[in-house]
ROLUM-555720 format. One record per residue (C-alpha): residue in three letters; x, y, z. Coordinates in steps of 0.5 Angstrom, whole numbers, padded with zeros to 4 digits, always signed. Layout:
# ROLUM-555720
alaXYZ ...
//
This chain:
# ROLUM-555720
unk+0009+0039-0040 unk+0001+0040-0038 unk+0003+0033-0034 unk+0008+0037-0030 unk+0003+0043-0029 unk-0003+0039-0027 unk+0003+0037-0021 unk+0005+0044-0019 unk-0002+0046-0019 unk-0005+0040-0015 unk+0000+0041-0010 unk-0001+0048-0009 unk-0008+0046-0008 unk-0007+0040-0002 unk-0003+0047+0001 unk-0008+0052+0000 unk-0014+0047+0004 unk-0011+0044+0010 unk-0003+0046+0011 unk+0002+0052+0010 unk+0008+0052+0005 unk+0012+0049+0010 unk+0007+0043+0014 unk+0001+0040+0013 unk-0004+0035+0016 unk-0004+0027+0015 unk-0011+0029+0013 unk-0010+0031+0007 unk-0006+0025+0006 unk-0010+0020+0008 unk-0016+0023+0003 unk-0010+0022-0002 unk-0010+0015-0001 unk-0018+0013+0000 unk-0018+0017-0008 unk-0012+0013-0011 unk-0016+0006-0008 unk-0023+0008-0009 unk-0021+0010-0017 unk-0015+0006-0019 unk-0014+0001-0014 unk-0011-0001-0008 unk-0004-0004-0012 unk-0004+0002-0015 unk-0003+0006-0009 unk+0002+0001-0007 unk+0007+0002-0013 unk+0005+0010-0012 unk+0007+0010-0005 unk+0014+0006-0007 unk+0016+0011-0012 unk+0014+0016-0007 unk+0018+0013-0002 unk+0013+0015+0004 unk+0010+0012+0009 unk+0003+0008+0008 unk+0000+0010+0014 unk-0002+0018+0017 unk-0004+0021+0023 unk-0010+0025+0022 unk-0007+0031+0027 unk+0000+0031+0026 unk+0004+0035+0022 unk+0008+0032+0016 unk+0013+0036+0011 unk+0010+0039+0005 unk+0015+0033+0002 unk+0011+0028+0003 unk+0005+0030-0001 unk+0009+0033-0006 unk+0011+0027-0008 unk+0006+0023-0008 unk+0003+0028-0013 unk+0008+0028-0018 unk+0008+0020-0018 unk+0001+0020-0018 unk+0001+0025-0024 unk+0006+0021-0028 unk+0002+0014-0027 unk-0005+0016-0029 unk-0003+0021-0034 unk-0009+0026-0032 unk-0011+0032-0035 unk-0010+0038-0030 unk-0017+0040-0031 unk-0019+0032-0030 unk-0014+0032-0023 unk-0016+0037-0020 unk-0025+0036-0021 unk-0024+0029-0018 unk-0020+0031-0013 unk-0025+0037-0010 unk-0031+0032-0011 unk-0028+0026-0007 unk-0025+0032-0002 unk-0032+0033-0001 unk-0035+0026+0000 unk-0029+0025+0004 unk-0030+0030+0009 unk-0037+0027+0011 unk-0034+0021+0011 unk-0029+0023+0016 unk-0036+0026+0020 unk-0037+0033+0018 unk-0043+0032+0015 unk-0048+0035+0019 unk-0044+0041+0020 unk-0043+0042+0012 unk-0051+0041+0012 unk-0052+0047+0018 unk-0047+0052+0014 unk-0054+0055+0011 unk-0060+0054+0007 unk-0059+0055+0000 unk-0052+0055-0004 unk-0051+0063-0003 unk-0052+0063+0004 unk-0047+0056+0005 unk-0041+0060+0001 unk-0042+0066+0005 unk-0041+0062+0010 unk-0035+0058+0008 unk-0030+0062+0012 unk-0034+0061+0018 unk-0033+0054+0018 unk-0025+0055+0016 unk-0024+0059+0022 unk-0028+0054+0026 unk-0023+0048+0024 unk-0017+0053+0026 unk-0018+0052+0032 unk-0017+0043+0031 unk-0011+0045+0026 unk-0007+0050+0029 unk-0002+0050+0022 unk-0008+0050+0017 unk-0007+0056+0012 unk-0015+0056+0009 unk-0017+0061+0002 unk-0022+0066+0003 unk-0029+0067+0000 unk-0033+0072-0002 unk-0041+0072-0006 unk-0044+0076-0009 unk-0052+0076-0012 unk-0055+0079-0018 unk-0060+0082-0021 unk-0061+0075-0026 unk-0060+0071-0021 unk-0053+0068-0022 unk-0048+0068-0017 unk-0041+0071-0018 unk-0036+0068-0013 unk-0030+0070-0011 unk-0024+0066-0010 unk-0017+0069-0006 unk-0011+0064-0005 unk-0004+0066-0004 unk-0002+0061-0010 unk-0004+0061-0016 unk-0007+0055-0020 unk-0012+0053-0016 unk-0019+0056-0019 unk-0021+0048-0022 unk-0022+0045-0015 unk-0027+0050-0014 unk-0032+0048-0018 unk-0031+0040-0016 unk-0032+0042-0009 unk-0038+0047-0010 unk-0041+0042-0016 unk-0042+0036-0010 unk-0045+0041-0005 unk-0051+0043-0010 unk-0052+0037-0013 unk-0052+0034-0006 unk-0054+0039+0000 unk-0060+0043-0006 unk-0061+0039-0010 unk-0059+0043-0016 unk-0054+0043-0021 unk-0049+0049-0023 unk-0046+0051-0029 unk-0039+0055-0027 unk-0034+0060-0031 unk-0029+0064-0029 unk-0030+0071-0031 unk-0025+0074-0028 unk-0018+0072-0026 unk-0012+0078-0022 unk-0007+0078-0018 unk-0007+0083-0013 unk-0001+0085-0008 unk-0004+0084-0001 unk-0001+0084+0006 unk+0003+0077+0005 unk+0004+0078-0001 unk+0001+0078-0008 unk-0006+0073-0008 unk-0009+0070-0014 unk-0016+0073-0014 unk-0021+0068-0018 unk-0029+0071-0019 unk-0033+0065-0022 unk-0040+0065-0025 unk-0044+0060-0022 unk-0051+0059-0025 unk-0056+0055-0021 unk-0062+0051-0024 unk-0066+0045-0021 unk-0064+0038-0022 unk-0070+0035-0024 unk-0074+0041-0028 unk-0079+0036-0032 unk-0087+0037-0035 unk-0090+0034-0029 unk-0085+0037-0024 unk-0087+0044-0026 unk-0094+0044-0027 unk-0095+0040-0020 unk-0090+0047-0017 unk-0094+0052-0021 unk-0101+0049-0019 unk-0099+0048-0011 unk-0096+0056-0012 unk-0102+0058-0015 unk-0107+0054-0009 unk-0102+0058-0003 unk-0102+0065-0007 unk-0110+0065-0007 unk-0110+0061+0000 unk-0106+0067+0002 unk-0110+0072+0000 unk-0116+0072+0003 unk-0113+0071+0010 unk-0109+0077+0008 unk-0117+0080+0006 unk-0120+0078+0014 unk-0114+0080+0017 unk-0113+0087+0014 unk-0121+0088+0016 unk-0120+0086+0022 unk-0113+0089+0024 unk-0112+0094+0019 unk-0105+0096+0022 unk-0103+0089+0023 unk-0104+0086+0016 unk-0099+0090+0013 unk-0093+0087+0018 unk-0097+0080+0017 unk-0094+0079+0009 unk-0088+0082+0010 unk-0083+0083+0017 unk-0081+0089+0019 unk-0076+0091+0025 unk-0078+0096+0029 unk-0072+0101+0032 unk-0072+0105+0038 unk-0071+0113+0037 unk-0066+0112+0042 unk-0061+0107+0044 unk-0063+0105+0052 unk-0056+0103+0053 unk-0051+0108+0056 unk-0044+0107+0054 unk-0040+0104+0061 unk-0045+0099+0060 unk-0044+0097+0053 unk-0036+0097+0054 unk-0038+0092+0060 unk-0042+0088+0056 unk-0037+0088+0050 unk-0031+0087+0054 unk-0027+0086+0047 unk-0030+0091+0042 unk-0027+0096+0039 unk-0030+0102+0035 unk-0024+0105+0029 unk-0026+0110+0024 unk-0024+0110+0016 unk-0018+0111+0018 unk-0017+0106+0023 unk-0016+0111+0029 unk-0019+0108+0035 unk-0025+0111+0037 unk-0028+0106+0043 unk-0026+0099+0047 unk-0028+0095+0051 unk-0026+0095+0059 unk-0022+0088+0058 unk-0018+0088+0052 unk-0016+0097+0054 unk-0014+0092+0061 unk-0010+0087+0056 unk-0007+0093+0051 unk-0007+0099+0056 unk-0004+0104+0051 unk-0012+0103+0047 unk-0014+0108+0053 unk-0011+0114+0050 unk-0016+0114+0044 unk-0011+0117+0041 unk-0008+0111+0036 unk-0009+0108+0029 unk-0011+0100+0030 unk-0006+0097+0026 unk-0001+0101+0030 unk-0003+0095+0036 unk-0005+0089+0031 unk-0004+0085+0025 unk-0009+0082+0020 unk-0009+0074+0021 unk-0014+0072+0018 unk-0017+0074+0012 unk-0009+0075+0008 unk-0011+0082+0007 unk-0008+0089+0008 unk-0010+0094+0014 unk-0013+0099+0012 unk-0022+0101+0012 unk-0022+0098+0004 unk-0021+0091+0004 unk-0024+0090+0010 unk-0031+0092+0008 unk-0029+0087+0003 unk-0027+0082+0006 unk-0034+0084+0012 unk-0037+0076+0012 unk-0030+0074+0014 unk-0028+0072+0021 unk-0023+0077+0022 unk-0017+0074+0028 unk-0013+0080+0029 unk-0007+0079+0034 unk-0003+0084+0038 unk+0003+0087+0037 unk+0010+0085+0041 unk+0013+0092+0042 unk+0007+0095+0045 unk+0005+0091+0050 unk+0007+0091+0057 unk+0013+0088+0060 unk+0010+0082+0064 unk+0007+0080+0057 unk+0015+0080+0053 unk+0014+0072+0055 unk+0007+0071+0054 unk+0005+0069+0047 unk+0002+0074+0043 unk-0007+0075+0045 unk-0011+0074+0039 unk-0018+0077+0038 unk-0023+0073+0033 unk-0029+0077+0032 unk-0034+0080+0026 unk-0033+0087+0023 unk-0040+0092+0022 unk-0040+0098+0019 unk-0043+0103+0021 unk-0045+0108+0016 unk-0049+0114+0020 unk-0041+0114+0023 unk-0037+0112+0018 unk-0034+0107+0023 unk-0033+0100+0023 unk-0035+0095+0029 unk-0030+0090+0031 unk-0035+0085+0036 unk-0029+0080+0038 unk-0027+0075+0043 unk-0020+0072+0045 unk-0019+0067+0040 unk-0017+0061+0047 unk-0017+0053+0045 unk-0016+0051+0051 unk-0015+0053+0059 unk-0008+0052+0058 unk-0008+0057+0053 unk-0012+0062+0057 unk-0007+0060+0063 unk-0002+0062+0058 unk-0005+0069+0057 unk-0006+0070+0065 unk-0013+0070+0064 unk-0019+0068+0067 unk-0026+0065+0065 unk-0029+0071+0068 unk-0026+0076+0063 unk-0030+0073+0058 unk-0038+0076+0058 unk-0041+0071+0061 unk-0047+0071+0055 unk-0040+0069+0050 unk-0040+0062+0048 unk-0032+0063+0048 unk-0033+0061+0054 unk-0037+0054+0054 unk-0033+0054+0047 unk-0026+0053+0052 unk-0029+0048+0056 unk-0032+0044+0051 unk-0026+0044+0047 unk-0021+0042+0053 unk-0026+0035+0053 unk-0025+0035+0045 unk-0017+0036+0045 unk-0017+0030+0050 unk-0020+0026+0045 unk-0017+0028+0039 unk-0010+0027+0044 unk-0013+0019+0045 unk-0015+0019+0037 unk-0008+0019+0036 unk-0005+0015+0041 unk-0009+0010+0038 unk-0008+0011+0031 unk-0001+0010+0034 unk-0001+0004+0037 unk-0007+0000+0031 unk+0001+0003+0026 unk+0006-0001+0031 unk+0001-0007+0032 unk+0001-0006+0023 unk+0008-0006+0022 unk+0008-0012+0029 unk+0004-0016+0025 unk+0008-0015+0018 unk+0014-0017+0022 unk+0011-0023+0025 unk+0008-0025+0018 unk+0015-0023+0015 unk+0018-0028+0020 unk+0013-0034+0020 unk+0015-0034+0013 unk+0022-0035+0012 unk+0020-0040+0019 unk+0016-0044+0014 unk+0022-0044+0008 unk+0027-0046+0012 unk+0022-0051+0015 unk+0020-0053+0009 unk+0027-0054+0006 unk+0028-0059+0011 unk+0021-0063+0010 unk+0017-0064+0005 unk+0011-0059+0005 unk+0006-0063+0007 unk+0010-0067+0012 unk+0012-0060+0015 unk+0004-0058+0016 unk+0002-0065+0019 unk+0009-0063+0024 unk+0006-0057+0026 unk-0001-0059+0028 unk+0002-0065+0033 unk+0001-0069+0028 unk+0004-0076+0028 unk+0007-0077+0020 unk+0006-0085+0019 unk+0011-0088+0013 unk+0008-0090+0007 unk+0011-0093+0001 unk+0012-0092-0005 unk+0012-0097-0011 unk+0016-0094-0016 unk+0021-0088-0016 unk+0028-0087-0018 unk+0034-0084-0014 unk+0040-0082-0015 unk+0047-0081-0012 unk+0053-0077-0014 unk+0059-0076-0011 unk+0067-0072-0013 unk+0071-0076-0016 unk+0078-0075-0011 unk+0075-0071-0007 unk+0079-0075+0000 unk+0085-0072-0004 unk+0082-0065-0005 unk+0080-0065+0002 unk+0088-0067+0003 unk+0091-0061-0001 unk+0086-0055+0000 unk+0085-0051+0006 unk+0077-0052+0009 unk+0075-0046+0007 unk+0076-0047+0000 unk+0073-0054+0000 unk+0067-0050+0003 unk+0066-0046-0002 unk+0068-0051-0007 unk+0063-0055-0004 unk+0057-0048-0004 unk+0058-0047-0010 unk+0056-0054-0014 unk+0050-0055-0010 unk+0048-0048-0010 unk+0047-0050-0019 unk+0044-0057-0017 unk+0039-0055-0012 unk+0038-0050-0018 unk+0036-0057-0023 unk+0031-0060-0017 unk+0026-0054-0019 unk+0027-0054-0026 unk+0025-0062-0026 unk+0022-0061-0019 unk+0025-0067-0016 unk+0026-0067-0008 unk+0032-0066-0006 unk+0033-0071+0000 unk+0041-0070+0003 unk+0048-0068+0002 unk+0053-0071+0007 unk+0059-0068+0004 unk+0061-0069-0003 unk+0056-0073-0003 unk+0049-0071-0007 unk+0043-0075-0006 unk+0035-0073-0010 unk+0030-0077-0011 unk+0024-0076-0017 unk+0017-0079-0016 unk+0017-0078-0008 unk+0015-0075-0004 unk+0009-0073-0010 unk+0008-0078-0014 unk+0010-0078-0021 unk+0010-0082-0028 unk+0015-0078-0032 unk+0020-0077-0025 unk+0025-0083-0028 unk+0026-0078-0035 unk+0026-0072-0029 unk+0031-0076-0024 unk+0035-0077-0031 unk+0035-0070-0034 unk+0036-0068-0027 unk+0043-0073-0028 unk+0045-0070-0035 unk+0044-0062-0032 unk+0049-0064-0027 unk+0055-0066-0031 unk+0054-0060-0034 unk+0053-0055-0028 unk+0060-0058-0025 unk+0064-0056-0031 unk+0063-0050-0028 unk+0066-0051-0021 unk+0073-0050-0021 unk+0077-0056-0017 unk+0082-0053-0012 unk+0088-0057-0014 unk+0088-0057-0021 unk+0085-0051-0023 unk+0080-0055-0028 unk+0074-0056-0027 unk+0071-0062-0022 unk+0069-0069-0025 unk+0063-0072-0021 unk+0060-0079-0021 unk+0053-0080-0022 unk+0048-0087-0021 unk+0041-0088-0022 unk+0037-0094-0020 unk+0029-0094-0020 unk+0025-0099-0015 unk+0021-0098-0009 unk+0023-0094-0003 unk+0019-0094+0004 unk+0019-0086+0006 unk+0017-0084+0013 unk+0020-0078+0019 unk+0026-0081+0023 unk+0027-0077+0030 unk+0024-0071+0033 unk+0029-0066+0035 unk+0031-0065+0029 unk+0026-0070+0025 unk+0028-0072+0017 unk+0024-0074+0012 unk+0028-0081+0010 unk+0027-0087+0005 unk+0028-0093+0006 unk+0030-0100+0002 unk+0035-0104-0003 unk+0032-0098-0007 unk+0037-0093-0005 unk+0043-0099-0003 unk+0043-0100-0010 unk+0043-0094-0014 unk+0048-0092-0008 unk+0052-0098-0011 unk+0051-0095-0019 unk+0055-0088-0016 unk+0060-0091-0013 unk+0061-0097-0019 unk+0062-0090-0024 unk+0066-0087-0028 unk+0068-0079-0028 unk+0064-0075-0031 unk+0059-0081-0033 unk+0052-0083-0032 unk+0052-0090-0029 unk+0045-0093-0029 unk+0042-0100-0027 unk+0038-0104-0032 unk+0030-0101-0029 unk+0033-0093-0031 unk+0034-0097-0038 unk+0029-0100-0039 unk+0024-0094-0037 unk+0028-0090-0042 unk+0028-0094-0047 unk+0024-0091-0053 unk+0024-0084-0050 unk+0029-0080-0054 unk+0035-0082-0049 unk+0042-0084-0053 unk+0044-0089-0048 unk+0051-0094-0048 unk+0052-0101-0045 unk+0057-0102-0041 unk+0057-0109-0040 unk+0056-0114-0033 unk+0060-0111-0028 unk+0061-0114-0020 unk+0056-0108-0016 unk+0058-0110-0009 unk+0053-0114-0005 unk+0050-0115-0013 unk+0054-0120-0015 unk+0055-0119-0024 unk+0049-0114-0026 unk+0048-0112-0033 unk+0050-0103-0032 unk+0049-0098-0038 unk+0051-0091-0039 unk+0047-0085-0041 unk+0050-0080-0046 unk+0044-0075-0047 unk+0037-0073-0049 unk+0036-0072-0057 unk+0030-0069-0056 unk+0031-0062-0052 unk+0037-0058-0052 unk+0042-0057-0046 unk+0039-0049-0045 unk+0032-0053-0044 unk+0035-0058-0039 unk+0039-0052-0035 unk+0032-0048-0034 unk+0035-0042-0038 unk+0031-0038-0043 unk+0033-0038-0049 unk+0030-0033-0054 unk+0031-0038-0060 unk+0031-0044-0058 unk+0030-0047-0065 unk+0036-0044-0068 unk+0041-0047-0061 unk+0037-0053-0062 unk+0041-0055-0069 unk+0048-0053-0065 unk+0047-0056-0059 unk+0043-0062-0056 unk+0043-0064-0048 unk+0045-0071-0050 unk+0052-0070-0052 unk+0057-0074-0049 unk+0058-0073-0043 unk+0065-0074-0043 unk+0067-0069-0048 unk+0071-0064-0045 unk+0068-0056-0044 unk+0069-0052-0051 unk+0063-0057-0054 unk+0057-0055-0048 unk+0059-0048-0050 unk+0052-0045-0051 unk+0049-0048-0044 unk+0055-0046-0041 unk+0055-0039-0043 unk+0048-0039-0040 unk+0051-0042-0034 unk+0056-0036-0034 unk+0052-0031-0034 unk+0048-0034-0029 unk+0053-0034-0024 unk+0055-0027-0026 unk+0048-0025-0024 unk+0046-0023-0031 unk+0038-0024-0031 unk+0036-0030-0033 unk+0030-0034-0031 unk+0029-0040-0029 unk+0024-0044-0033 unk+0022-0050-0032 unk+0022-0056-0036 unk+0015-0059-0039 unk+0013-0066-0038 unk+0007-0071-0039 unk+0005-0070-0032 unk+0007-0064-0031 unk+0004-0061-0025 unk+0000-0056-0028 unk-0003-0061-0032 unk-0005-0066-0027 unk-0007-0066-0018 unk-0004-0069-0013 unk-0007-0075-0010 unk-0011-0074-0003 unk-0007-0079+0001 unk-0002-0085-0001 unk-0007-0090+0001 unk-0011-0089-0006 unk-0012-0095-0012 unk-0006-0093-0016 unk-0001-0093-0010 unk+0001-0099-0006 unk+0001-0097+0002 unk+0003-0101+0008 unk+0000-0101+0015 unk+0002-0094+0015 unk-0003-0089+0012 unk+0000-0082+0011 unk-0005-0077+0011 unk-0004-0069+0009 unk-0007-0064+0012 unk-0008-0061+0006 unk-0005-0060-0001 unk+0001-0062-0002 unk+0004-0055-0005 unk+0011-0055-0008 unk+0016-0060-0005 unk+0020-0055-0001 unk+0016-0048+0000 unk+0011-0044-0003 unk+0016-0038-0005 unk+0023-0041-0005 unk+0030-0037-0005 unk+0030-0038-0013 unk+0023-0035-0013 unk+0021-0040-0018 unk+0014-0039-0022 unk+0008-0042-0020 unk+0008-0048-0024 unk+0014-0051-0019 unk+0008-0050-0013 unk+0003-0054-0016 unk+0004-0062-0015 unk+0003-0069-0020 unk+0001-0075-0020 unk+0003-0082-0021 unk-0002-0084-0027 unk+0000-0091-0026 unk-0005-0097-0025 unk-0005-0104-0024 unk+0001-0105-0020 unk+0002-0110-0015 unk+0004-0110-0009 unk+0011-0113-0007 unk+0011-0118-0001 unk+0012-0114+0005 unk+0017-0120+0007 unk+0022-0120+0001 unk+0021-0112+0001 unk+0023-0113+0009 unk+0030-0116+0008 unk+0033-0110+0004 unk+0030-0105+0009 unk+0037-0100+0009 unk+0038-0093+0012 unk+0040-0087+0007 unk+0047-0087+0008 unk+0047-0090+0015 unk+0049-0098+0013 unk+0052-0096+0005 unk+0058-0091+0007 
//
């Protein structure tokens, strides 16, 4: 409850100081945001301005919907739970530091010597920004001095709620402007019933002492005061020895008046074109020549003020009570429709802004006016003319001043338009380059691709240990008979969107599908000591992602073949209108060879994957010589599971109690047992593919990339090279992008590197002779 009345009454507050009920100023707004960051930061205006649902950026002179700021009160007030109190003090206070950073600074300063002249002439500065914010809707202020030297401000305000910004504006002014603190406390606080309605009346007291009040600050002051007061005293001596009838006006000055006014009243009227002199009860007793021109039934003498005008400014009723009340006020009085001339029906209304005088000797109130014109357009919209303003009236400079200023704030919000477009421009620019880079990097390794964008040539360099692999569908040509070929898409799509799932969770580079066929690689193009345990866990995900792909034909789930070998590859880029990143090598024949010698639903690994599994927790099965096409016999094994983590933690899905499924089920379970026995990870996996919220984790290894950096360039001790020196314009980054479409934690950008030594290098002869393209030569 205190949170939502600490919003309404903020809200009522942004109103009450720049815009009315229905608009406001981008002003207002903007010193919102400058408080938001310089408090709480920048992030957090960020999460405000979302829940909002408002823009970033305001114009300082356009006009916005109430909306707008109500808004972001609101969710300003739920984020920071603040007090009302402490909400409304911290928002006078910035509101005044950030008013003269804004540049009213020197204004502020010129509004009066000491804190009683400067409140007295708030409404004075209120009336002058009226003239650069048209809309805006200022409260009105009233102070009184006592005799103990305290200060009874009063405050009037159309909405309630809005006493406690006072004191943190006027808090900031004293400490700043005077050098003094002040102590405020409301005494009084009415409603009274006024013109445009009820208007809440708020009388503080404001106590004044000096900020600095120490032993030696007054001694030094009480010392200097004696030292004047001495010095005074004996000129005064002199003085009045000398000229006895001038010492008395030397001390203390007094005006002098004449017995008779010298001036007759064709020339006053003259002199004052807009004046108007009305009586207690605002019968009109005298006019100027100009405004009985304007409002030709003032001549009559005969009618009561509020009969031709209404009260603009100050919001109160028109009778000889409230203006002496308000009598340090800027009155703007504006003419009524139906007494005007005809000629004036299309116009708009005349306003006159001027200060009421009392006149006690006549009981008539002084109204000294001038129009109330901003701009020459205005005074040609009126039909007037510089001469019928006086010539000593600075409305006339003040027209043509303000013309030049206009100007300028025209050309201040084009230019706040325009730096808006180039933001949001830029924006769109970088949201493009980014998905730009994605796509690139998804085709290229991330280093390849920045090499490629700088002109670079990418040089082929040589990799003495990684491990490929190569599956396929198992009758995927009769499938391609008996389907139609938006279902083998989709059939298609939808088993590669879950193994390019698996390539971030063990981080292993996708190289290239051509049809049914899927090829990835683990140690290349980042190299890697664990990227055989990667490239086989990789393998076992994949026989447990395609059960859930629904074969076409039969209903059931599809049956894939899978085929590992490990060696070295040469990898380079191959073209330039669509340019690839290739491997090269017998490497890639024979683990093309392992895929296509498989069995359904089988891992068929070569004697290099086995040996490096061995000792590793990984259940393997021999399955004996076989003739591998262009091998001859060759010894072959299958892999069967990883006994040391479970099927969730293979597939990259959290698991809240992992030790629990770890009894139920392991990773390594044959991979020929049908769908009922993987149920765990296969719900997981359903609740994937249904859209339930399961983050992908990715799976922790030895050289994990977050344990370990990246090698500058291939060409280091650890890694063999040939004439070719690939060289990385900078770090390697993730193998695809730095934000891929899985939005994968940061772990997956990182890189790994080969922890290997002592490894000797193969002749460049026996490595030439197998020397084969992808899938140019082996399909």
């Amino acid at each position: 409850m205190l949170i939502q009345t600490s919003v309404w009454s903020l809200q009522n507050i942004l109103n009450d100081y720049v815009f009315n009920s229905h608009v406001q100023y981008g002003f207002i707004n903007t010193c919102l945001k400058s408080l938001v960051i310089d408090r709480f930061g920048e992030e957090t205006w960020d999460k405000l301005r979302d829940k909002a649902r408002v823009q970033d950026t305001f114009m300082t002179y356009e006009v916005y919907s109430d909306n707008i700021t109500m808004q972001l009160v609101t969710e300003a007030c739920k984020m920071l739970d603040l007090e009302q109190s402490v909400v409304l003090r911290q928002f006078g206070e910035y509101f005044f530091e950030f008013c003269k950073k804004s540049g009213y600074d020197h204004m502020l300063r010129t509004l009066g010597g000491n804190l009683f002249e400067f409140m007295e002439n708030l409404d004075s500065l209120h009336s002058y920004l009226s003239i650069s914010y048209k809309e805006m809707n200022a409260p009105s202020f009233r102070v009184e001095k006592n005799n103990n030297g305290t200060l009874l401000l009063h405050y009037y305000s159309d909405r309630r709620g809005l006493c406690h910004i006072v004191p943190g504006i006027i808090g900031a002014v004293a400490k700043d402007f005077f050098n003094s603190t002040i102590k405020m406390e409301i005494v009084n606080q009415i409603e009274e019933v006024e013109r445009m309605g009820k208007k809440e009346h708020v009388v503080f007291l404001i106590t004044q002492s000096p900020v600095f009040f120490g032993k030696d600050f007054s001694e030094r002051s009480l010392q200097k005061k004696s030292q004047n007061h001495v010095q005074q005293n004996h000129w005064g001596t002199v003085r009045s020895l000398i000229y006895p009838e001038e010492g008395k006006t030397l001390r203390v000055f007094e005006p002098v008046y004449p017995d008779n006014l010298c001036i007759d009243m064709k020339t006053f009227c003259n002199a004052f074109p807009f004046h108007i002199v009305f009586d207690e009860e605002l019968q009109v007793r005298q006019a100027g020549v100009t405004i009985q021109r304007l409002v030709p039934e003032l001549q009559t003498r005969c009618g009561q003020l509020d009969k031709y005008f209404t009260i603009q400014n100050p919001q109160v009723t028109f009778n000889i009570c409230s203006i002496r009340k308000f009598i340090n006020s800027h009155f703007i009085l504006r003419t009524k429709r139906d007494i005007m001339p005809v000629a004036w029906k299309e116009r708009p209304m005349l306003e006159l802004r001027g200060q009421m005088i009392w006149m006690p000797p006549l009981c008539c109130m002084l109204y000294l006016a001038s129009p109330l014109l901003r701009s020459l357009q205005e005074l040609e919209e009126h039909c007037m003319h510089l001469s019928d303003i006086a010539p000593h009236d600075a409305t006339r400079d003040l027209i043509l001043l303000n013309q030049q200023r206009l100007a300028e704030m025209e050309l201040s919000n084009q230019l706040e338009r325009k730096k808006e477009e180039l933001h949001h421009l830029s924006k769109h620019l970088e949201e493009e380059r980014q998905k730009t880079e994605n796509l690139l990097y998804a085709m290229l390794p991330k280093h390849v691709a920045n090499q490629l964008k700088e002109g670079k040539r990418v040089e082929a360099g040589e990799f003495e240990e990684c491990t490929i692999l190569f599956s396929d569908v198992v009758t995927f040509t009769n499938i391609c008979v008996e389907c139609e070929p938006i279902q083998i898409v989709s059939m298609l799509n939808s088993m590669y969107l879950k193994f390019d799932r698996l390539t971030s969770v063990h981080n292993v580079y996708k190289v290239e599908t051509i049809g049914d066929a899927y090829m990835v690689v683990g140690g290349v193009p980042i190299p890697m000591s664990s990227h055989t345990e990667r490239v086989a866990n990789f393998a076992l995900g994949m026989i447990i992602a395609a059960k859930e792909v629904t074969n076409p034909v039969t209903g059931g789930p599809i049956q894939i073949r899978v085929g590992l070998h490990s060696g070295p590859v040469l990898a380079g880029v191959v073209g330039e209108k669509m340019p690839r990143y290739c491997l090269f090598g017998d490497t890639v024949n024979t683990a093309s060879r392992m895929e296509s010698h498989g069995l359904p639903d089988k891992i068929h690994i070569s004697p290099s994957v086995y040996h490096a599994l061995t000792n590793k927790g990984y259940q393997m099965e021999e399955r004996g010589e076989i003739d591998v096409k262009g091998k001859g016999r060759m010894q072959t094994y299958l892999l069967q599971r990883n006994l040391k983590v479970t099927d969730s933690e293979i597939m990259g899905l959290l698991v809240h109690n992992a030790d629990s499924v770890r009894k139920m089920t392991h990773s390594g379970r044959d991979c020929a047992l049908q769908l009922p026995h993987n149920r765990p990870a296969l719900k997981a996996t359903q609740r994937l593919q249904k859209g339930d919220s399961c983050l992908l984790v990715p799976m922790k290894y030895g050289d994990s990339p977050t344990e370990s950096k990246p090698p500058a360039q291939f060409t280091e001790p650890q890694q063999s090279s040939i004439t070719g020196k690939p060289r990385d314009s900078e770090s390697y980054g993730s193998l695809y992008s730095e934000k891929s479409s899985l939005d994968l934690p940061s772990e997956l950008t990182k890189e790994s590197t080969l922890n290997k030594t002592d490894n000797k290098k193969p002749s460049l002869d026996k490595r030439s002779r197998h020397v084969h393209t992808r899938f140019c030569l082996l399909f």
